[in-house]
BAFI-3210 file (N, C-alpha, C; in Angstrom, 3 decimals, decimal comma, padded with zeros to 6 digits):
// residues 119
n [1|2|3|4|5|6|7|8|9|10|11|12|13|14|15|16|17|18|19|20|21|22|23|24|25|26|27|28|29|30|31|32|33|34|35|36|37|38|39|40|41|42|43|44|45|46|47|48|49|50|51|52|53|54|55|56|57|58|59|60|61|62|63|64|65|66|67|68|69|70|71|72|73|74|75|76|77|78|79|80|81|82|83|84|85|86|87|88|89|90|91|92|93|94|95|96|97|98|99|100|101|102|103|104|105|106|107|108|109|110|111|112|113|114|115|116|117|118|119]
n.u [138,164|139,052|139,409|140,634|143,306|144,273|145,366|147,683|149,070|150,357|153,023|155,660|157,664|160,302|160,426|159,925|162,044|164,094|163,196|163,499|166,307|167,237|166,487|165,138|164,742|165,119|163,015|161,123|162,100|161,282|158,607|158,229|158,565|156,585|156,430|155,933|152,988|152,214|149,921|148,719|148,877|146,325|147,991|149,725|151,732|153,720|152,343|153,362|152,191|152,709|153,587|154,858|157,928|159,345|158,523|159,996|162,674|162,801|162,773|165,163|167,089|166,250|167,116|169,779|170,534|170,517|168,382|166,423|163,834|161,774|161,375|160,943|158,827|157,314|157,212|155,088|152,720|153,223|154,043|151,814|150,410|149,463|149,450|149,933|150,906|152,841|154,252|154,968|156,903|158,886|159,294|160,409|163,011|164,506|165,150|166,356|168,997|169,758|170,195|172,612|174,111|174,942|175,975|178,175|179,540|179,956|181,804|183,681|184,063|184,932|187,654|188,586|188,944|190,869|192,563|193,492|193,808|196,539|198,183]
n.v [076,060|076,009|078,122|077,745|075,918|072,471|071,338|069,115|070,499|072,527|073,734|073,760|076,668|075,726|073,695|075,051|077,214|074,859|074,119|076,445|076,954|078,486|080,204|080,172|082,651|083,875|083,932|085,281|087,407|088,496|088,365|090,318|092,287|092,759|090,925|088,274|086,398|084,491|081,966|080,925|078,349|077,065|077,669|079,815|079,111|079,525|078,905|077,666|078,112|075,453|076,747|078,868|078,755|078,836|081,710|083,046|081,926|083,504|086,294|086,048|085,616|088,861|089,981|089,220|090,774|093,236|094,871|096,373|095,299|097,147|097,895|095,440|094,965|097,251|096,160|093,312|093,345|093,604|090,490|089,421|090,014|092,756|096,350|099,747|102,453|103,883|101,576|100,105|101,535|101,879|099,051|098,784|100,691|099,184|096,960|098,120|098,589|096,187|095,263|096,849|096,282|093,715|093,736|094,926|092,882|090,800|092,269|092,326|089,284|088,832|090,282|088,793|086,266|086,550|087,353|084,607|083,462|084,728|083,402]
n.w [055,166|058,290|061,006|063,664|063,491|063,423|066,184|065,914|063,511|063,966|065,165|067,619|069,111|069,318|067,178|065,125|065,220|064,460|062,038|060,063|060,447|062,135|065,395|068,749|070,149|068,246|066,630|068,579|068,649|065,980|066,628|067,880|066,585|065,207|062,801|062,921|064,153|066,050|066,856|070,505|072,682|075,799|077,421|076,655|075,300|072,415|069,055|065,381|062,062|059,806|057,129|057,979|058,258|056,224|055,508|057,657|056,839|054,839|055,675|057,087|055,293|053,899|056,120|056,457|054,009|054,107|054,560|056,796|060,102|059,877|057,847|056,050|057,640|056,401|054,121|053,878|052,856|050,108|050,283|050,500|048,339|048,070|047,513|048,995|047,073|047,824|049,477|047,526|046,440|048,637|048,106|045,582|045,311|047,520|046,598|044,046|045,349|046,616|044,214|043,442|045,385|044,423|042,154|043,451|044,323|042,740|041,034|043,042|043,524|040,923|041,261|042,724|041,624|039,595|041,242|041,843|039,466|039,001|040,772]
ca.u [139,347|138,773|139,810|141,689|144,238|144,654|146,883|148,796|148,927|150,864|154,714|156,454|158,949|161,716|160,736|159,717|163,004|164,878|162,963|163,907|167,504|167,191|166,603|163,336|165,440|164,506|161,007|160,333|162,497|160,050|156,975|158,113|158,965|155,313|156,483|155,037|151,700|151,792|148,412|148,944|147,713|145,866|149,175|150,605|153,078|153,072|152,774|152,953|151,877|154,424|154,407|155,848|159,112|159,577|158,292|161,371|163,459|162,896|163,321|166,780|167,388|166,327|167,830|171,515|170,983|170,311|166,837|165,648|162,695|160,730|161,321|160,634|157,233|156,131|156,714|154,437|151,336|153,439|154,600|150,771|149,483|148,124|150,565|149,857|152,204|154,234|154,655|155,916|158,060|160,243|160,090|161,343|164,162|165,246|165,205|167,815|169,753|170,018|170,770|173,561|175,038|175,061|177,009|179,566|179,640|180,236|183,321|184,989|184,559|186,085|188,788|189,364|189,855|192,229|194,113|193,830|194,815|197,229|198,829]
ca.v [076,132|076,260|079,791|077,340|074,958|071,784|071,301|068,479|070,926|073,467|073,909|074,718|077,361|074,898|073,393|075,929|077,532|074,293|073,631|077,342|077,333|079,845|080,276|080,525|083,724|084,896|083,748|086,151|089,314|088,798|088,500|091,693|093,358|092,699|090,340|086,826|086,163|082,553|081,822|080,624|077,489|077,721|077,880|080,846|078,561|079,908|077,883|078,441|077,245|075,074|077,447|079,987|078,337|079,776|082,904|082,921|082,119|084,663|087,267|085,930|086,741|090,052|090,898|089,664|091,763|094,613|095,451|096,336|094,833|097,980|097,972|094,351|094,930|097,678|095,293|092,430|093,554|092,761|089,749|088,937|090,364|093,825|097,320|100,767|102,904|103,832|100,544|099,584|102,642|100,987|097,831|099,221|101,310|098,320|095,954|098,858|099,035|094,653|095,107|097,219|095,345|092,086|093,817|095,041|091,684|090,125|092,731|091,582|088,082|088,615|090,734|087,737|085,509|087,318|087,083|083,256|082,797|085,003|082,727]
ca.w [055,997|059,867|061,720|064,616|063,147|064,654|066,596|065,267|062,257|064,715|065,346|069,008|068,430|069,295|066,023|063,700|064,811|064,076|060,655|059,635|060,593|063,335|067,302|069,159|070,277|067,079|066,605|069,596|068,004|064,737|066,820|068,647|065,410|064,029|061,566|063,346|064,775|066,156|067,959|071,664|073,427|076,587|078,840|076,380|074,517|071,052|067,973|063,994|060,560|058,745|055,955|058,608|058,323|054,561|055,768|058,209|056,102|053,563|056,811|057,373|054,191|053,995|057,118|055,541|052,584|055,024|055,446|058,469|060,024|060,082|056,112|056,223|058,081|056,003|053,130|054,119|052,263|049,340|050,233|050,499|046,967|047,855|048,258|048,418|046,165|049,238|049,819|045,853|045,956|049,102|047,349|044,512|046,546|048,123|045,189|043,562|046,466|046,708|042,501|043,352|045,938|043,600|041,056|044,214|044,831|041,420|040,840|044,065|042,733|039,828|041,317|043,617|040,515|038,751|041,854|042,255|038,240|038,962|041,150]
c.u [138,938|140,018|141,259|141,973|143,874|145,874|147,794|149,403|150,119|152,148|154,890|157,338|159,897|161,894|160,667|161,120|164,217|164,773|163,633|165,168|167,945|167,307|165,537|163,587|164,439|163,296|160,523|160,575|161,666|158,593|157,286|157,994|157,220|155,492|156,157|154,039|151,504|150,405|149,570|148,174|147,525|147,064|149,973|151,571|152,669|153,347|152,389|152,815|153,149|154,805|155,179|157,420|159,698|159,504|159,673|162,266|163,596|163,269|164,208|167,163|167,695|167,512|169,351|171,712|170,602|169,281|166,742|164,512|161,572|160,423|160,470|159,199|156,380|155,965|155,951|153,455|151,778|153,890|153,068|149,646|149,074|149,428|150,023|150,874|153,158|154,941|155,908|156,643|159,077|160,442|161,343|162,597|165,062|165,496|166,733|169,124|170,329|170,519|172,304|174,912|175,294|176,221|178,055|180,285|180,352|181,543|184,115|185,219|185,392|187,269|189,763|189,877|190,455|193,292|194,221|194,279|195,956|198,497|199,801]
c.v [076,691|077,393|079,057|076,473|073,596|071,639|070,408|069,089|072,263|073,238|074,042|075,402|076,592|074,174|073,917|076,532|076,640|074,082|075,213|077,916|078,201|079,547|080,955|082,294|085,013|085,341|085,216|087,270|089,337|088,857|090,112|092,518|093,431|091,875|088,991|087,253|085,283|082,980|080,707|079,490|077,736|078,259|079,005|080,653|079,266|078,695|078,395|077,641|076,375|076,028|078,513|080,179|079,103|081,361|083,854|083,299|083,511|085,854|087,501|086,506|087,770|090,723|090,927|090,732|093,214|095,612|095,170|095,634|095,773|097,974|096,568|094,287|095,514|097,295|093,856|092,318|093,102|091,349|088,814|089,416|091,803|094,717|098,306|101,205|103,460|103,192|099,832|100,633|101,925|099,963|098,057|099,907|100,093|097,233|096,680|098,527|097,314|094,555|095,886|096,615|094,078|092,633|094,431|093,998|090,650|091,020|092,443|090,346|088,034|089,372|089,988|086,406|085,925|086,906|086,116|083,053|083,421|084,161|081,350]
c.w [057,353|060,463|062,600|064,024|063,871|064,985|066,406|064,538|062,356|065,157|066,330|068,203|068,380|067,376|065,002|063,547|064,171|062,760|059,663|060,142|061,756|064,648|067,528|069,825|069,352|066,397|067,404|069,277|066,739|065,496|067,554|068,186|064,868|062,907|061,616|064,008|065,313|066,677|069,086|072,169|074,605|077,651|078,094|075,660|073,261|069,816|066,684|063,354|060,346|057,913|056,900|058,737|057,105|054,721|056,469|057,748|055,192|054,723|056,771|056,174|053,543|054,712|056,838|054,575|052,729|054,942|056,638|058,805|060,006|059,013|056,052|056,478|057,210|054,646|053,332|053,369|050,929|049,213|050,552|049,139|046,819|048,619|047,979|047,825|046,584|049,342|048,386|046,109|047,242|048,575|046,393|044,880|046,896|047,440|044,502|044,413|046,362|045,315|042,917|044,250|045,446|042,450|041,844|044,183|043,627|041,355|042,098|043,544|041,994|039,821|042,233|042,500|039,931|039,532|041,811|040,375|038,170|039,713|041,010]
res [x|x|x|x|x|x|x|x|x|x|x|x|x|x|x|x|x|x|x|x|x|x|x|x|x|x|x|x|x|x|x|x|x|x|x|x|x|x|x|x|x|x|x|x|x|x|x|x|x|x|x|x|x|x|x|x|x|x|x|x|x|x|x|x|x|x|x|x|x|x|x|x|x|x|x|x|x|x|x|x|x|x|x|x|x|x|x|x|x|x|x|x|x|x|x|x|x|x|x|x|x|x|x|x|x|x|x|x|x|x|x|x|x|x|x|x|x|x|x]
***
């Protein structure tokens, strides 16, 4: 596997942000955050992997279910195979924290169907 991509092989933001739902806006608040890397061609444009699009995504994600990106960043190492036990202990933290908001979430549901059979 070659260090420099080619560049057919390479995204503009316009499209990585279109393939991952987003805004090149946002591309630039994750590269600011530490959480993208594109590589640059010679004029400075930046460009990314395809798989970066997934990567993205999963961000957005996060960031709905209200992680921060600083949390976000200093989980990366797991999201690549390898954590110190710092690192597993916020996972784990924030895993609880996303479990507990699913079962908020599930009793509103079902306190919103009650009302609609109630109707």
């Amino acid at each position: 596997m070659s260090q420099n991509p080619q560049p057919s092989a390479l995204l503009s933001i316009g499209e990585t942000a279109r393939r991952a739902g987003s805004s090149p806006r946002a591309l630039r608040y994750y590269e600011e955050q530490g959480l993208l890397a594109p590589t640059r061609t010679e004029g400075g444009q930046r460009r990314y992997q395809a798989d970066t699009v997934e990567r993205i995504i999963l961000y957005r994600r996060l960031i709905d279910a209200g992680l921060g990106t600083e949390v976000i960043r200093e989980l990366l190492p797991c999201m690549n195979g390898s954590a110190s036990s710092d690192t597993v202990a916020t996972l784990q933290r924030e895993h609880k924290k996303l479990l507990a908001q699913a079962r908020e979430l599930e009793a509103t549901a079902g306190r919103l169907e009650s009302i609609l059979e109630s109707l």
